[in-house]
LOTOR-473869 format. One record per residue (C-alpha): residue number from 1; x negated, y, z. Coordinates in steps of 0.02 Angstrom, whole numbers. Example, Ala and Ser with C-alpha at 12.3 -4.5 7.8 and 13.67 -1.06 7.14 Angstrom:
LOTOR-473869
1, -615, -225, 390
2, -684, -53, 357
This chain:
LOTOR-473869
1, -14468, -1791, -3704
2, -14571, -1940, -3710
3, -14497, -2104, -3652
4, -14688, -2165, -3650
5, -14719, -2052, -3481
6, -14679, -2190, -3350
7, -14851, -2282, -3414
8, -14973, -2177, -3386
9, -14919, -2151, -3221
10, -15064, -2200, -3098
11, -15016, -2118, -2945
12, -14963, -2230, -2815
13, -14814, -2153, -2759
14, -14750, -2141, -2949
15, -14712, -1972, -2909
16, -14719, -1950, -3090
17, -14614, -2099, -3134
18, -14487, -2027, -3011
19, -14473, -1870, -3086
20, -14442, -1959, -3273
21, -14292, -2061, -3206
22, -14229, -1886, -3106
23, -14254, -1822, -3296
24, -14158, -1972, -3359
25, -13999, -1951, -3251
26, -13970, -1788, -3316
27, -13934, -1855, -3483
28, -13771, -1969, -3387
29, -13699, -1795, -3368
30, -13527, -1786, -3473
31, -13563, -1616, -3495
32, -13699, -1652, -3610
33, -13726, -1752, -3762
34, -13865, -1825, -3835
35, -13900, -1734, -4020
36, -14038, -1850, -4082
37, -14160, -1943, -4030
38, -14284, -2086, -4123
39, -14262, -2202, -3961
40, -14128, -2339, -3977
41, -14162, -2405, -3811
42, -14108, -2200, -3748
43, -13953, -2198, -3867
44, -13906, -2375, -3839
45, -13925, -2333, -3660
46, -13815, -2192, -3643
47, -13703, -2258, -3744
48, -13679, -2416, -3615
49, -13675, -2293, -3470
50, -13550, -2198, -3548
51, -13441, -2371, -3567
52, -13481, -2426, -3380
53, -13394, -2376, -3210
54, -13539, -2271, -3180
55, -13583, -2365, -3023
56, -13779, -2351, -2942
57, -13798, -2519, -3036
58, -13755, -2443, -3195
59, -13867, -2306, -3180
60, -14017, -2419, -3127
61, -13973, -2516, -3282
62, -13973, -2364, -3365
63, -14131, -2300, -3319
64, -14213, -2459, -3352
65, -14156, -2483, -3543
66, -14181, -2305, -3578
């Protein structure tokens, strides 16, 4: 996955933003975890989620750092 994708959106909707973050909340799921990945901002991310009370707040915070 490339955390790049969100900038080279040019639609003005986003729709392709959108569907990045939709992408993003998947990885909040306990049922997953996160093997590896070369972004700090994603593991650093996940890792404050994970911490949070997993309010909408957190998750736009979440989706922001990541």
């Amino acid at each position: 996955m490339d955390l790049n994708t969100p900038t080279i959106d040019q639609d003005p909707k986003h729709e392709l933003t959108n569907r990045f973050e939709n992408l993003l909340k998947i990885y909040t799921s306990p049922r997953l975890e996160l093997i590896e990945s070369d972004s700090i901002c994603l593991k650093t991310a996940i890792e404050l989620y994970n911490k949070s009370n997993k309010t909408d707040l957190d998750l736009e915070n979440y989706v922001r750092l990541a």
